[in-house]
N, C-alpha and C positions, 0 to 999 in steps of 0.2 A: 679677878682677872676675867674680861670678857671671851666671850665663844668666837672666832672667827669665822667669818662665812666668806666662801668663795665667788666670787662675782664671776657668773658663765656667761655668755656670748651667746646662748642659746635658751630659749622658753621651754618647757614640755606640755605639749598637747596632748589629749587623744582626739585621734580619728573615729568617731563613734560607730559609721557604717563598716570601717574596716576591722575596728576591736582591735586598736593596736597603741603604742604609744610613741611619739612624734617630737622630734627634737628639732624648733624652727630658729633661724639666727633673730634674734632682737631687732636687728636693722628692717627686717620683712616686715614686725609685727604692724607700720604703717599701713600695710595691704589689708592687713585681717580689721583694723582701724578703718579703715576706708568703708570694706565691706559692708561692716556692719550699720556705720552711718549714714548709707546712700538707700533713698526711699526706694527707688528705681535699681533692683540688683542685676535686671540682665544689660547694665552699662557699664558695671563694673569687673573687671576679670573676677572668677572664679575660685582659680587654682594658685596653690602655692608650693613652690618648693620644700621640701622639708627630708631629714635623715629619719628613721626608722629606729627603735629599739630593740636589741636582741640578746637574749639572755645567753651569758657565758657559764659551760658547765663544770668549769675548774673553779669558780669562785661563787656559782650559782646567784649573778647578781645579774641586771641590767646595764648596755653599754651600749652609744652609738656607734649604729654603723656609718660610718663615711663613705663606703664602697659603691653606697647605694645612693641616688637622691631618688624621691621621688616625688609627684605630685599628687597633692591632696584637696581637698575641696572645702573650702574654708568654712564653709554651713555645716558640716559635719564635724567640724576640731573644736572641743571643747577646753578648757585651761585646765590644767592638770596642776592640784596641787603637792 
């Protein structure tokens, strides 16, 4: 019997200048796609939306926050495996 893997709606990044880790929806990741293939970056926006991770201390694990969107600078978010 195989392992099931859950199919999430969201990538995780880090934010390398911020030192933090970053849960972006998959539908964005065209922006960061974009980004990266345009010679010319100050044509292309910058910034992306994304939730924030934060550690809960009754299960001492990592969990998005929703509460929060914030924005992030796409030259600084690395793929987080």
């Amino acid at each position: 019997m195989g392992i099931l893997k859950s199919q999430s709606e969201f990538m995780t990044y880090e934010s390398t200048d911020q030192g933090m880790l970053v849960a972006i929806r998959k539908s964005e990741q065209s922006k960061i796609k974009k980004y990266w293939k345009t010679k010319d970056k100050t044509k292309v926006e910058n910034l992306i939306g994304g939730f924030p991770f934060v550690q809960t201390d009754e299960q001492e694990t990592l969990k998005i926050d929703f509460s929060k969107k914030l924005q992030f600078s796409i030259e600084h978010l690395k793929k987080f495996n």
